[in-house]
Each structure stands twice: as C-alpha cells, then as structure tokens.
VEXZALO-383581 format. One record per residue: residue number from 0; residue in one letter; x, y, z of N, C-alpha, C, O, CB in turn. Coordinates in Angstrom, 3 decimals. Glycine has a CB too. Example, Ala and Ser with C-alpha at 12.3 -4.5 7.8 and 13.67 -1.06 7.14 Angstrom:
2
num 0	residuo A	nxx 13.190	nyy -5.690	nzz 7.800	caxx 12.300	cayy -4.500	cazz 7.800	cxx 13.200	cyy -3.300	czz 7.800	oxx 14.236	oyy -3.319	ozz 8.465	cbxx 11.308	cbyy -4.473	cbzz 9.046
num 1	residuo S	nxx 12.850	nyy -2.250	nzz 7.080	caxx 13.670	cayy -1.060	cazz 7.140	cxx 12.900	cyy 0.030	czz 7.870	oxx 13.409	oyy 1.138	ozz 8.039	cbxx 14.084	cbyy -0.598	cbzz 5.725
This chain:
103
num 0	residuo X	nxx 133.205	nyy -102.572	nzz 116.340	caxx 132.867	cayy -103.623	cazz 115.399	cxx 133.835	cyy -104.775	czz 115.638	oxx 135.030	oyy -104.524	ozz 115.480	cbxx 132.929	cbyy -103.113	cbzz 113.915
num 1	residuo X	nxx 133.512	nyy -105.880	nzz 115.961	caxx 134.612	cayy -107.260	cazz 116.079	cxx 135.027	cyy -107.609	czz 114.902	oxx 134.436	oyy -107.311	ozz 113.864	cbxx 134.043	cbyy -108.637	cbzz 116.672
num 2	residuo X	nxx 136.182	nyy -108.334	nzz 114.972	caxx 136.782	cayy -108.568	cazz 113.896	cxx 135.661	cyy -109.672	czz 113.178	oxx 134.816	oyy -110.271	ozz 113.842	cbxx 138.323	cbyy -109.059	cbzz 114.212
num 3	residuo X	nxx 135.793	nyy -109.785	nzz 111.998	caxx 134.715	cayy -111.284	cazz 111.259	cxx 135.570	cyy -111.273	czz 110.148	oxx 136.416	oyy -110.511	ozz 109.679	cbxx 132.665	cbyy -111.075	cbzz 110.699
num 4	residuo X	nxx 135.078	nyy -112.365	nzz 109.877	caxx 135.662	cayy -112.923	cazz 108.146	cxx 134.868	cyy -112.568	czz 107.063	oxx 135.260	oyy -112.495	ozz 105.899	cbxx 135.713	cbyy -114.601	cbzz 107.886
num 5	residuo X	nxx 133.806	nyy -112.361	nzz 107.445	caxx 133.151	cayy -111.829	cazz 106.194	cxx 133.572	cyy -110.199	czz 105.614	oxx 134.186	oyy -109.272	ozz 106.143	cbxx 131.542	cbyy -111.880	cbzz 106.550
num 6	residuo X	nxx 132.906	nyy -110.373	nzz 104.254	caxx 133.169	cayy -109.112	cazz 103.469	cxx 132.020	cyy -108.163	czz 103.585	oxx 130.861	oyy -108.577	ozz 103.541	cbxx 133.420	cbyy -109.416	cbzz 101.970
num 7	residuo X	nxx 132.313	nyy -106.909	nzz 103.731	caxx 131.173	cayy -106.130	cazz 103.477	cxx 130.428	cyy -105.459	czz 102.036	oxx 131.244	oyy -105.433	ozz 101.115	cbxx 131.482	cbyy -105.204	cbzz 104.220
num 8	residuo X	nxx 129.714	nyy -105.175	nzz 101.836	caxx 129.671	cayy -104.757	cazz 100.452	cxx 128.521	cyy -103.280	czz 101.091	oxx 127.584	oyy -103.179	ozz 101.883	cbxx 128.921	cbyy -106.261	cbzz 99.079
num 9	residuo X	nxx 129.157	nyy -102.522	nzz 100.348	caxx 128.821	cayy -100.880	cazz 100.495	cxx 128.082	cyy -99.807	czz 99.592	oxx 128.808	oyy -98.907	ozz 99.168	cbxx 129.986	cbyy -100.288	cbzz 100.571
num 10	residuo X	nxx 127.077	nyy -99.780	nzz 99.324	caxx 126.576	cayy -98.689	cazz 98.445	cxx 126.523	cyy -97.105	czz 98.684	oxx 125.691	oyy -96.581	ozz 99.425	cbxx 125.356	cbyy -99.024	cbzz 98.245
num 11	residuo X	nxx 127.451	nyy -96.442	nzz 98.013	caxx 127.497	cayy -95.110	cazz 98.080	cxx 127.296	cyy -94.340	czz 97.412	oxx 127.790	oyy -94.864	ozz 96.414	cbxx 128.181	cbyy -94.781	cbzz 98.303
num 12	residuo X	nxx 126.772	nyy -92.980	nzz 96.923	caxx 126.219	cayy -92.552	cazz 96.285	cxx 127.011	cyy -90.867	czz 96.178	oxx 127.244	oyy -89.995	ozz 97.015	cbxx 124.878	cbyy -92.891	cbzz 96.721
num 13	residuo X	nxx 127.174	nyy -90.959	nzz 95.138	caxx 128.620	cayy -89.453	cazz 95.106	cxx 127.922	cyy -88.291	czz 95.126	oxx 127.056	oyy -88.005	ozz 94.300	cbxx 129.778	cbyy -89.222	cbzz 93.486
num 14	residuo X	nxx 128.271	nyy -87.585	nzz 96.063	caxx 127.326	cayy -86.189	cazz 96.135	cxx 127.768	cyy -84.950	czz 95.183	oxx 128.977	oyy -84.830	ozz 94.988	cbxx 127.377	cbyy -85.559	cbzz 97.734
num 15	residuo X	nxx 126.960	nyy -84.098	nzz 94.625	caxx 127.603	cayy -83.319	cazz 94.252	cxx 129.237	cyy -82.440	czz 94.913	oxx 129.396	oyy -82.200	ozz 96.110	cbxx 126.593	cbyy -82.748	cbzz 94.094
num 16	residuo X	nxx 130.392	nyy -82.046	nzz 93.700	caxx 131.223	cayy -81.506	cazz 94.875	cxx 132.326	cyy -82.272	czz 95.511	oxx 133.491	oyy -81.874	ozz 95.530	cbxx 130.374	cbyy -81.232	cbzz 95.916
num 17	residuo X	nxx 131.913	nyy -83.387	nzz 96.031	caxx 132.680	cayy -84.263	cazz 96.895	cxx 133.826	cyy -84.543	czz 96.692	oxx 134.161	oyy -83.731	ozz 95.829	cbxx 132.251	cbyy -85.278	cbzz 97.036
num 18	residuo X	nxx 134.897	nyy -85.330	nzz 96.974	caxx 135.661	cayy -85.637	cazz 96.953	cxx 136.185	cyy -86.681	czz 95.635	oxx 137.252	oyy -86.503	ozz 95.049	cbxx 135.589	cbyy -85.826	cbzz 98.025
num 19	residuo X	nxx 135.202	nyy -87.802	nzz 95.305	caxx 135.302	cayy -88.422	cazz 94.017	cxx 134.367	cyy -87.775	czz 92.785	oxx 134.284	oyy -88.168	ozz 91.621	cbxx 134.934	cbyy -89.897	cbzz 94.252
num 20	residuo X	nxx 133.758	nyy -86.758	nzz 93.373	caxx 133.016	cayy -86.152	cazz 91.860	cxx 133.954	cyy -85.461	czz 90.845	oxx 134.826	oyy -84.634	ozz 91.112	cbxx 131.836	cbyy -84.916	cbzz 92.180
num 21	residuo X	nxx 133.624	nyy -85.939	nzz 89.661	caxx 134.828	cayy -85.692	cazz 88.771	cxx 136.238	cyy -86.573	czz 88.877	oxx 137.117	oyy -86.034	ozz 88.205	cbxx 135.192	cbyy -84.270	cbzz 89.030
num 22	residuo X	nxx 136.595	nyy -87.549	nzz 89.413	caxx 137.388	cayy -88.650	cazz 89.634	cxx 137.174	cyy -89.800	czz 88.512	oxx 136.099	oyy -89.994	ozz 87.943	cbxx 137.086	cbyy -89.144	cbzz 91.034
num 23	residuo X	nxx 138.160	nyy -90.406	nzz 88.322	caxx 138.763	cayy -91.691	cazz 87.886	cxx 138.514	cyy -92.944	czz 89.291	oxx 138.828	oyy -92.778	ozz 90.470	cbxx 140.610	cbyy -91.313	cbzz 87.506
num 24	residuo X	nxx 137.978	nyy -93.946	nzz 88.778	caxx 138.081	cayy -94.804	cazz 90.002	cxx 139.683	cyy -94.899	czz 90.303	oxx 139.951	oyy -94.826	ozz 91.502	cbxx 137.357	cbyy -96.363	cbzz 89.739
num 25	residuo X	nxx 140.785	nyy -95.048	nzz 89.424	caxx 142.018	cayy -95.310	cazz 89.550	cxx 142.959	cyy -94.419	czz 90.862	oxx 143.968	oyy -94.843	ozz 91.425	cbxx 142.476	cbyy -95.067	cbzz 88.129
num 26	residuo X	nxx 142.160	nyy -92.906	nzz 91.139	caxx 142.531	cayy -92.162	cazz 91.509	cxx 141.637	cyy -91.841	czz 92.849	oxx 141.876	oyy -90.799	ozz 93.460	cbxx 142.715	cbyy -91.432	cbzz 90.538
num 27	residuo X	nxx 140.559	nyy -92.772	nzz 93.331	caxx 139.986	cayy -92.262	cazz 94.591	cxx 141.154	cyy -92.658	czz 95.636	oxx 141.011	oyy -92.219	ozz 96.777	cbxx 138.427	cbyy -92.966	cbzz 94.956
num 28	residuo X	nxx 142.126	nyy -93.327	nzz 95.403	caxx 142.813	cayy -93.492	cazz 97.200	cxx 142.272	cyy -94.705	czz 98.020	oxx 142.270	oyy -94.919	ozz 99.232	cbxx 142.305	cbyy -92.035	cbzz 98.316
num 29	residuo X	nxx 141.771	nyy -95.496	nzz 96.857	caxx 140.941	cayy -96.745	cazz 97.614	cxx 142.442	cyy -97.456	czz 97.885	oxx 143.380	oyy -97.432	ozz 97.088	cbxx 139.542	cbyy -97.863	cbzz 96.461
num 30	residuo X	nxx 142.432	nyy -98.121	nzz 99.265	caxx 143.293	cayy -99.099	cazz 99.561	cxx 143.037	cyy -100.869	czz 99.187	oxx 142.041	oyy -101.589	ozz 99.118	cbxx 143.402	cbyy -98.842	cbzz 100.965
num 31	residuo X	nxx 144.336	nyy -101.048	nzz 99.027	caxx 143.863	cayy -102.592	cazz 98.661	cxx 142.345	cyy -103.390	czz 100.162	oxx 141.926	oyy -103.082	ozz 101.278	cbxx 145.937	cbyy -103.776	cbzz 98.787
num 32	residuo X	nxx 142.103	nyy -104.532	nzz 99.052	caxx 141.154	cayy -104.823	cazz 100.024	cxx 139.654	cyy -104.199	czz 99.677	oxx 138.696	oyy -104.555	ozz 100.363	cbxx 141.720	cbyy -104.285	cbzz 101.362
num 33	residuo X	nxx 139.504	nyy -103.354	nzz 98.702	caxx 138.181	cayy -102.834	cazz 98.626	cxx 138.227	cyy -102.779	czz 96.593	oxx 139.227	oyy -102.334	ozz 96.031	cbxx 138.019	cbyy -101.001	cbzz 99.738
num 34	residuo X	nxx 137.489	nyy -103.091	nzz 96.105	caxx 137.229	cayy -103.132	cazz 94.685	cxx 135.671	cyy -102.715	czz 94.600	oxx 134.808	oyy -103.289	ozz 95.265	cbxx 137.576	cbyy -104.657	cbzz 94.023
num 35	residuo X	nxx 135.452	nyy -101.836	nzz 93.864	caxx 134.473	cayy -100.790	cazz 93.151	cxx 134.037	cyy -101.980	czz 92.261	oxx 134.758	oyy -102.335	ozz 91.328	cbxx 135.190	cbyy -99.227	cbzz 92.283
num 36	residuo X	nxx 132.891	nyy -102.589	nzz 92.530	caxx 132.084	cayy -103.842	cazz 91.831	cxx 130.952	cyy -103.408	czz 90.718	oxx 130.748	oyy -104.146	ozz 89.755	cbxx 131.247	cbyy -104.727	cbzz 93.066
num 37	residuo X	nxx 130.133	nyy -102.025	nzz 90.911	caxx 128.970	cayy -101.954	cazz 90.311	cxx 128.927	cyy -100.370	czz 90.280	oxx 129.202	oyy -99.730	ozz 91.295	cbxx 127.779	cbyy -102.765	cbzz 91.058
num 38	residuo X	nxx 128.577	nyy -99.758	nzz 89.095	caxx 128.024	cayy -97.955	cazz 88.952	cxx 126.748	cyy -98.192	czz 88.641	oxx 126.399	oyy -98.863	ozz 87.670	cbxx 128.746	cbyy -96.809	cbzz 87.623
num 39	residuo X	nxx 125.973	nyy -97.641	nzz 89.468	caxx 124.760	cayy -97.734	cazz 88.958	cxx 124.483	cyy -95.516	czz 88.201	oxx 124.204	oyy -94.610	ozz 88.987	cbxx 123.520	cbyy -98.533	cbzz 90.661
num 40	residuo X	nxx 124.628	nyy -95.343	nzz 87.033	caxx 124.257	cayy -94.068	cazz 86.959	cxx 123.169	cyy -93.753	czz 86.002	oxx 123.170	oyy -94.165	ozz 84.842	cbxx 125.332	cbyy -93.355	cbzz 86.694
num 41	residuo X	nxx 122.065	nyy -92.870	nzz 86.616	caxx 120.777	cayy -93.491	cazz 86.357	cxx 120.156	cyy -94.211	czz 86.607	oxx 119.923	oyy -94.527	ozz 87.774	cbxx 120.579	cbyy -93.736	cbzz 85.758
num 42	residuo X	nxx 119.415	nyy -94.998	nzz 85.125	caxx 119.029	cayy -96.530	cazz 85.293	cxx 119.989	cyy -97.347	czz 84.776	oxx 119.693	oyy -98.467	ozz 84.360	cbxx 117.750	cbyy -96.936	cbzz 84.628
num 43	residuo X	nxx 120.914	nyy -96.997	nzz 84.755	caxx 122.211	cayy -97.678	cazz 83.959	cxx 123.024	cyy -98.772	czz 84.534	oxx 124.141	oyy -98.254	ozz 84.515	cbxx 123.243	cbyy -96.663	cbzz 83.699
num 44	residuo X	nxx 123.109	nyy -99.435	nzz 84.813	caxx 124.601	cayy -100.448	cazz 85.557	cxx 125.182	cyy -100.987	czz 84.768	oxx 124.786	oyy -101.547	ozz 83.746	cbxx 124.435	cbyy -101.670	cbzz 86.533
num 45	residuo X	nxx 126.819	nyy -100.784	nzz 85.442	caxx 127.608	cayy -101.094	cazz 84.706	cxx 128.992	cyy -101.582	czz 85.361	oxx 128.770	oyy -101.200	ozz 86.510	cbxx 127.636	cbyy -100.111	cbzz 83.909
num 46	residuo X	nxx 129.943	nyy -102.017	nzz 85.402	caxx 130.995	cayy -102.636	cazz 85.804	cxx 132.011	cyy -101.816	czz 85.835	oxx 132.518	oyy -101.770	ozz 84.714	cbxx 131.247	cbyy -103.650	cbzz 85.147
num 47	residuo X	nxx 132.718	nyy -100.935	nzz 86.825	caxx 133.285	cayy -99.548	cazz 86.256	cxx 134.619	cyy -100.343	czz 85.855	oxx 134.585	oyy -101.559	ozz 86.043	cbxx 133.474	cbyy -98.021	cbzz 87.491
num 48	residuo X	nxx 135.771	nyy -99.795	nzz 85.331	caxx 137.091	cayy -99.741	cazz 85.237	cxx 137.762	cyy -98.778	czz 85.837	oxx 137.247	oyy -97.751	ozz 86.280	cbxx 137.406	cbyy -99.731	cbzz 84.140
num 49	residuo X	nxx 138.984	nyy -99.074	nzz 85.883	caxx 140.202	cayy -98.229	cazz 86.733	cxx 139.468	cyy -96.666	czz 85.846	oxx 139.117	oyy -95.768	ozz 86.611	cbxx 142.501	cbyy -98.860	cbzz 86.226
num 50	residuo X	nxx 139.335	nyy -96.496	nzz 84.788	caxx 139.246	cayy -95.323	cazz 83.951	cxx 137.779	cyy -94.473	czz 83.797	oxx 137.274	oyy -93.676	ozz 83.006	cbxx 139.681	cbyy -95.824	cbzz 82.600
num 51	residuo X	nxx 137.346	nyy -95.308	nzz 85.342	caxx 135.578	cayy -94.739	cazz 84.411	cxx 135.447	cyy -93.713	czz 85.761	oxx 135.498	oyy -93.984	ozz 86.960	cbxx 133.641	cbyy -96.431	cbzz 84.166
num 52	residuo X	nxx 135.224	nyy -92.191	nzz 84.928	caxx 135.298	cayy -91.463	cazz 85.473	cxx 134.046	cyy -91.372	czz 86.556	oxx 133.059	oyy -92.005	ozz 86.182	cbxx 135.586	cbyy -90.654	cbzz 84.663
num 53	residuo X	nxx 133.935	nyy -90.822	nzz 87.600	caxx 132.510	cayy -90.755	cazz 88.489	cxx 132.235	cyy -89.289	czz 88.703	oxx 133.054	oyy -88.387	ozz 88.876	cbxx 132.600	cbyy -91.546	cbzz 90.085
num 54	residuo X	nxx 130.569	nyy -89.214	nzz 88.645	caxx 129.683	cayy -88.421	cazz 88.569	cxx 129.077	cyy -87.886	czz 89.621	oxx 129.007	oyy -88.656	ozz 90.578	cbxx 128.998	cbyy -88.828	cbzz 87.954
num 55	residuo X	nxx 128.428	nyy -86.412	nzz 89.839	caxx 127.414	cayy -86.503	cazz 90.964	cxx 126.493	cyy -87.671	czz 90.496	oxx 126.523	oyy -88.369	ozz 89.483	cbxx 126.544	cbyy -85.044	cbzz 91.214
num 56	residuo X	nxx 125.426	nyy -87.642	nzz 91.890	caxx 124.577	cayy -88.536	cazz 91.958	cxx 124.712	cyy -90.631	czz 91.187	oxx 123.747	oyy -91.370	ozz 90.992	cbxx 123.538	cbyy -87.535	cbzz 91.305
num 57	residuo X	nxx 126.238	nyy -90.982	nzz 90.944	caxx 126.439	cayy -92.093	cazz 90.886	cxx 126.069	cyy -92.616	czz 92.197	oxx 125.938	oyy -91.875	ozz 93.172	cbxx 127.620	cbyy -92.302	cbzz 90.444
num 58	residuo X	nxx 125.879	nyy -94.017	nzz 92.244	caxx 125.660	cayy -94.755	cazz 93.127	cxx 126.824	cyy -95.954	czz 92.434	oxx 126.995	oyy -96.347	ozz 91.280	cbxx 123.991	cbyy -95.037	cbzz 93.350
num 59	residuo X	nxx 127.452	nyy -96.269	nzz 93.662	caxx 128.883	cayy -97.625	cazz 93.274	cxx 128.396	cyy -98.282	czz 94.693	oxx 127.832	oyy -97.998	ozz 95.749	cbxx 131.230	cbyy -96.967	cbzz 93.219
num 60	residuo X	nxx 128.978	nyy -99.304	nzz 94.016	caxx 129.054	cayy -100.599	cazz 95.306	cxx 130.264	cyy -101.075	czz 95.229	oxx 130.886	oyy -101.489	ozz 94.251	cbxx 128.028	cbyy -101.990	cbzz 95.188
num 61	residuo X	nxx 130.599	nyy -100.975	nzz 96.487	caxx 132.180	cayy -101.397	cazz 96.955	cxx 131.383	cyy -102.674	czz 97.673	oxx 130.314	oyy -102.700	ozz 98.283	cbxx 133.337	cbyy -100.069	cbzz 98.204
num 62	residuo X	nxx 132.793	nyy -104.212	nzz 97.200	caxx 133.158	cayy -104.908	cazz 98.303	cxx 134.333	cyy -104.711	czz 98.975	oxx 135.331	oyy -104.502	ozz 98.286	cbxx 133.129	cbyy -106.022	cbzz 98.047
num 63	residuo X	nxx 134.466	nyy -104.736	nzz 100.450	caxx 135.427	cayy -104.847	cazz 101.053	cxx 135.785	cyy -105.997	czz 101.590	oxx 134.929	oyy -106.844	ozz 101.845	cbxx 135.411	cbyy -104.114	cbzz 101.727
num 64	residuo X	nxx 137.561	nyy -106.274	nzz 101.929	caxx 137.588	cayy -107.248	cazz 102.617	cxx 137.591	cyy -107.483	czz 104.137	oxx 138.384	oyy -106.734	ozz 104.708	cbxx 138.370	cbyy -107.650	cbzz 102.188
num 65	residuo X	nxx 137.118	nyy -108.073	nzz 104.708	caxx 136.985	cayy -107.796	cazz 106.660	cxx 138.353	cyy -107.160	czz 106.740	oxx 138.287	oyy -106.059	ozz 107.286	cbxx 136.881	cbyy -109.545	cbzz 107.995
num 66	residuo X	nxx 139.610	nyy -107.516	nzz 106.356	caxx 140.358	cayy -106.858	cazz 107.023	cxx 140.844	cyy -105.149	czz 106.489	oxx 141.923	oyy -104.623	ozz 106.765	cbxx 141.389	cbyy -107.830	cbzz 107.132
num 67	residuo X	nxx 139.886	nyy -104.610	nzz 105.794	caxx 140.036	cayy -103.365	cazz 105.388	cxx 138.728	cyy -102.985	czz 105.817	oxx 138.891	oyy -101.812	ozz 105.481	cbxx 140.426	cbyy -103.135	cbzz 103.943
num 68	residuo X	nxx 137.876	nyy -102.988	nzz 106.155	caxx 136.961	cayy -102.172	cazz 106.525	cxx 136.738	cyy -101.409	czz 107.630	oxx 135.559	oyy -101.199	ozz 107.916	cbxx 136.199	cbyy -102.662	cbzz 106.438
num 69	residuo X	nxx 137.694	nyy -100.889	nzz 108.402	caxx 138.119	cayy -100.065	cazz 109.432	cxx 138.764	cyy -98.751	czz 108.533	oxx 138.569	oyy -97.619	ozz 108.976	cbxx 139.232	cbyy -100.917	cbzz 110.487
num 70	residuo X	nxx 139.456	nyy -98.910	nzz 107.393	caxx 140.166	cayy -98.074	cazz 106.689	cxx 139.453	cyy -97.298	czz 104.914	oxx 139.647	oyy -96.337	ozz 104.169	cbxx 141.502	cbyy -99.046	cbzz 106.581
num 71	residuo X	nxx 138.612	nyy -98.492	nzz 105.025	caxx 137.706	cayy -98.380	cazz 103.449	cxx 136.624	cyy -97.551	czz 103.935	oxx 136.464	oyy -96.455	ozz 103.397	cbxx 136.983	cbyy -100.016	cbzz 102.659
num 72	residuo X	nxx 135.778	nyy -97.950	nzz 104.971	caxx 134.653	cayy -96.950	cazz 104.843	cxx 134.816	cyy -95.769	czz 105.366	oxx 133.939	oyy -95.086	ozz 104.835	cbxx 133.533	cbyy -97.352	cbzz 105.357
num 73	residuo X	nxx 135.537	nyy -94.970	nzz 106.244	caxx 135.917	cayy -93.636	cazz 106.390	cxx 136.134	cyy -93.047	czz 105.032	oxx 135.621	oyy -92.035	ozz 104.556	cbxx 137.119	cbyy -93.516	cbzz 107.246
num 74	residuo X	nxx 137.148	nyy -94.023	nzz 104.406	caxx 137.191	cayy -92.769	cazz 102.852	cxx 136.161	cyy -93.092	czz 101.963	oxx 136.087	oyy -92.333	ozz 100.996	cbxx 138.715	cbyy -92.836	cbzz 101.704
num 75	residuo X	nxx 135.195	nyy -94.168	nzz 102.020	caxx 134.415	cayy -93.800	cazz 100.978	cxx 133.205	cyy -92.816	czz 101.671	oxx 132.384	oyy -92.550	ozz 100.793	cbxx 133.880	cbyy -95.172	cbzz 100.200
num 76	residuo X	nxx 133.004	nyy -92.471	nzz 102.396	caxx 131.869	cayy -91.808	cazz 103.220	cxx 132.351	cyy -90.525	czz 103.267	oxx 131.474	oyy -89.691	ozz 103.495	cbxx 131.562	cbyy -92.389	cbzz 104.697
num 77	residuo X	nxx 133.861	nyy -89.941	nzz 103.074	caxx 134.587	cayy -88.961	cazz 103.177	cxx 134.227	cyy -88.617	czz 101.670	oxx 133.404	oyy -87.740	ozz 101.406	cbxx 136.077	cbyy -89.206	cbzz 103.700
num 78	residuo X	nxx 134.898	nyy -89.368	nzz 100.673	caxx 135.253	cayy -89.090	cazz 99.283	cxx 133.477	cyy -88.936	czz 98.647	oxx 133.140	oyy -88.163	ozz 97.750	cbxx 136.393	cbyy -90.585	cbzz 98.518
num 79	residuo X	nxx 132.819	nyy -89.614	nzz 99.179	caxx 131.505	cayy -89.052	cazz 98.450	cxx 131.058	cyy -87.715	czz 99.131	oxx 130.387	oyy -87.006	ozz 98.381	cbxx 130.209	cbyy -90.166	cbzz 98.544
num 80	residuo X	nxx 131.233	nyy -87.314	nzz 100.128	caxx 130.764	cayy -86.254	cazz 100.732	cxx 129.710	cyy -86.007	czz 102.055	oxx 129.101	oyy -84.982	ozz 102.360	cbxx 130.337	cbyy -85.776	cbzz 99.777
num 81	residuo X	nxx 129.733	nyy -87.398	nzz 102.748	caxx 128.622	cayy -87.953	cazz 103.737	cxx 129.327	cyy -87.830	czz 104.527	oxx 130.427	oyy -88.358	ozz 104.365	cbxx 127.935	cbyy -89.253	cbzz 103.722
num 82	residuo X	nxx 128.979	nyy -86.842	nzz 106.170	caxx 129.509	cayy -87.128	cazz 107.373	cxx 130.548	cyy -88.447	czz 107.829	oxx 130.383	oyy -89.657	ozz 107.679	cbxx 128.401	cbyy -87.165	cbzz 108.044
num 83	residuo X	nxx 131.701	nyy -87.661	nzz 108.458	caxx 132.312	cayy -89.065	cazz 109.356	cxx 131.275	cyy -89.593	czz 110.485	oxx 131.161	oyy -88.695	ozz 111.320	cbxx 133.867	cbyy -88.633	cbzz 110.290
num 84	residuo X	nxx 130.703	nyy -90.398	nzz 110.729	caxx 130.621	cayy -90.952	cazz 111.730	cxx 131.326	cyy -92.835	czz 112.349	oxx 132.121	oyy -93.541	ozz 111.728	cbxx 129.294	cbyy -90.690	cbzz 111.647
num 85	residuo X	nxx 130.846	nyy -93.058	nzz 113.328	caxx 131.487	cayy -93.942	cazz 113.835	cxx 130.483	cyy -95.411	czz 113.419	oxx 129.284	oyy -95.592	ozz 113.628	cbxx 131.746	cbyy -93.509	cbzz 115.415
num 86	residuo X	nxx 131.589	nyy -96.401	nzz 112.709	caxx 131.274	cayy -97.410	cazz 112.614	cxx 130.183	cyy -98.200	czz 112.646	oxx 129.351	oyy -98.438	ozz 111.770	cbxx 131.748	cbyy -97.622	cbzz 113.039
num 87	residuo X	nxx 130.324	nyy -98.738	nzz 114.225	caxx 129.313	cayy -99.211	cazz 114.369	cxx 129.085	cyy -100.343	czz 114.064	oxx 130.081	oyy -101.046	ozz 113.896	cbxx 128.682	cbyy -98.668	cbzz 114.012
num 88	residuo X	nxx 127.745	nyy -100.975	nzz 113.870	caxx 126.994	cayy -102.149	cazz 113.372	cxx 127.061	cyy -101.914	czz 111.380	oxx 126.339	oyy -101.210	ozz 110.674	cbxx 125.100	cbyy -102.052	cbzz 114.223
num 89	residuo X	nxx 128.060	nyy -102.695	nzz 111.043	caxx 128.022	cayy -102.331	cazz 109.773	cxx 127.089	cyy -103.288	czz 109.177	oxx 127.345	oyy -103.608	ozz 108.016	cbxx 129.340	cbyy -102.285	cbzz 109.155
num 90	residuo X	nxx 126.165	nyy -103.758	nzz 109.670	caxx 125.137	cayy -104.114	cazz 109.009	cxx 123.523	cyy -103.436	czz 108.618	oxx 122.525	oyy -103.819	ozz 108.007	cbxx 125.085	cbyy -105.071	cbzz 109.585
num 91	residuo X	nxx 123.991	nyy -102.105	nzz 109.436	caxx 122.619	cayy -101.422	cazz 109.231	cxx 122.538	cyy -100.441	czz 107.825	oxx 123.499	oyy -99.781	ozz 107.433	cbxx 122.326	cbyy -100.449	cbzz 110.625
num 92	residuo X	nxx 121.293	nyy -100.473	nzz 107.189	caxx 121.197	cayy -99.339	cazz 106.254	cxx 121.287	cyy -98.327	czz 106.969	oxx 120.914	oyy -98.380	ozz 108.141	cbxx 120.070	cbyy -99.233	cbzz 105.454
num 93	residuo X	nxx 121.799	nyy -97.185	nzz 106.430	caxx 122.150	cayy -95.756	cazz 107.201	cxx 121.359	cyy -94.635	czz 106.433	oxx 121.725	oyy -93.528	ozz 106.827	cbxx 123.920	cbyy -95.352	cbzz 107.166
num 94	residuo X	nxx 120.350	nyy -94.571	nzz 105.420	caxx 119.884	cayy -93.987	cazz 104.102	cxx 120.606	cyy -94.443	czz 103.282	oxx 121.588	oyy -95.184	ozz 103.234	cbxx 119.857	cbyy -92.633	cbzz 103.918
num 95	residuo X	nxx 119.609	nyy -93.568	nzz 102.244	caxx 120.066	cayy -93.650	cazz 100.475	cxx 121.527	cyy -93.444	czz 100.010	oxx 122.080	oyy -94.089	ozz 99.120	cbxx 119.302	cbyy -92.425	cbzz 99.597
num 96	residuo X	nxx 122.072	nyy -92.438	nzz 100.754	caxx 123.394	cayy -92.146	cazz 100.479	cxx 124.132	cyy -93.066	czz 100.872	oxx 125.159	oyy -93.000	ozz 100.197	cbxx 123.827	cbyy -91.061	cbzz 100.945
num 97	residuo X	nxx 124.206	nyy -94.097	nzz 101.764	caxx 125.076	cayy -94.713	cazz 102.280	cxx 124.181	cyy -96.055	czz 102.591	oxx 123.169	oyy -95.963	ozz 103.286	cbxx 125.762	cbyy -93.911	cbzz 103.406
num 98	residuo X	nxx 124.460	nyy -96.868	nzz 102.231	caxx 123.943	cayy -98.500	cazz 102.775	cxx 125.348	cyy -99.376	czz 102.895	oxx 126.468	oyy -99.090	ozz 102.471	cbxx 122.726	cbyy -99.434	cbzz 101.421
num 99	residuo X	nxx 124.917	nyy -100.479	nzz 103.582	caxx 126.309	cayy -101.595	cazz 104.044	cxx 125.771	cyy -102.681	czz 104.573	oxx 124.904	oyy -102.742	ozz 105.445	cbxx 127.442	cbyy -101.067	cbzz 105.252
num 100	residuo X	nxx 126.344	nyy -103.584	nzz 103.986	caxx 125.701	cayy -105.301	cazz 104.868	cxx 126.963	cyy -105.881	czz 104.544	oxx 127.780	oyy -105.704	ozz 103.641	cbxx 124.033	cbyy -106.490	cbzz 104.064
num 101	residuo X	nxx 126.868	nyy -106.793	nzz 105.770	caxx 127.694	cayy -108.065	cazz 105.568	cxx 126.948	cyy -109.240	czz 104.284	oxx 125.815	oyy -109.656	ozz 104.040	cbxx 127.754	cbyy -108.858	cbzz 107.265
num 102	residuo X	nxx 128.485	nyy -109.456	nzz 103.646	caxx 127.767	cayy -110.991	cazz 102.963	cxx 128.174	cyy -112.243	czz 103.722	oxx 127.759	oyy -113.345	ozz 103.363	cbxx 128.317	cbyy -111.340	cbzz 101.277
C-alpha cells in the first residue's frame, strides 16, 4: 500500500468471542491515530464513548489516520476475530465483516 494522505475509515463488525467482545472501547489497544466514530448495534447508531462497552455482532466504524493504518487495521481485524491477512488495496470491500475505503 503507498503511503497517501488520506484517511481511511473502516467498518468492523465484532464476532462472537473475539478479542473486543465484552470490551470497553477505552481498553481495545487502539493506537493513537484511529478513533471509533460510529456503533451501529442493531438498528441502533450511536456515537460510542471511551466507556461503551462492545458486543457480539456490533458493527463500529473506525477512522484512521494515513499514518496509522499499517498498525490500526491488523488489530482491528485481530480484535474482532477476522483472519490476518495482507493489506493490500485498502480500498476494496472485503465482506460484511470487514469493509474499508479511503476518504
């Protein structure tokens, strides 16, 4: 992936089990550079806080900043419970569990 200035923004979806199920956003291990923007649980959206605990089957949207997204999406793809794989074109949808575009 080349370096860019733009930000990515990431939809992930917490699997049962995983790594942030049953978590505090305060406590996933997110590094600076990435802020948890949107929970969607249910039909619900909502704006999480440092304190809002996460669920199976949440869906969050992370923005990242270009210069963390070498380090942000391994752990959020880890911490929900979705295969490591490699990078790549972070502009492609990958499924439901995992989507990513540049803004």
């Amino acid at each position: 992936m080349a370096d860019t200035q733009e930000t990515l923004s990431s939809e992930v979806r917490v699997r049962t089990g995983s790594a942030f199920d049953g978590r505090r956003v305060r406590d996933l291990g997110l590094p600076p550079g990435c802020i948890i923007v949107t929970l969607l649980r249910g039909n619900r959206e909502s704006v999480p806080t440092a304190d809002t605990l996460l669920e199976r089957g949440d869906k969050i949207t992370a923005v990242i900043a270009p210069t963390s997204i070498r380090s942000v999406v391994p752990i959020l793809r880890q911490g929900c419970g979705l295969p490591h794989t490699r990078l790549g074109d972070a502009t492609e949808q990958e499924g439901d569990d995992f989507t990513h575009k540049r803004d």
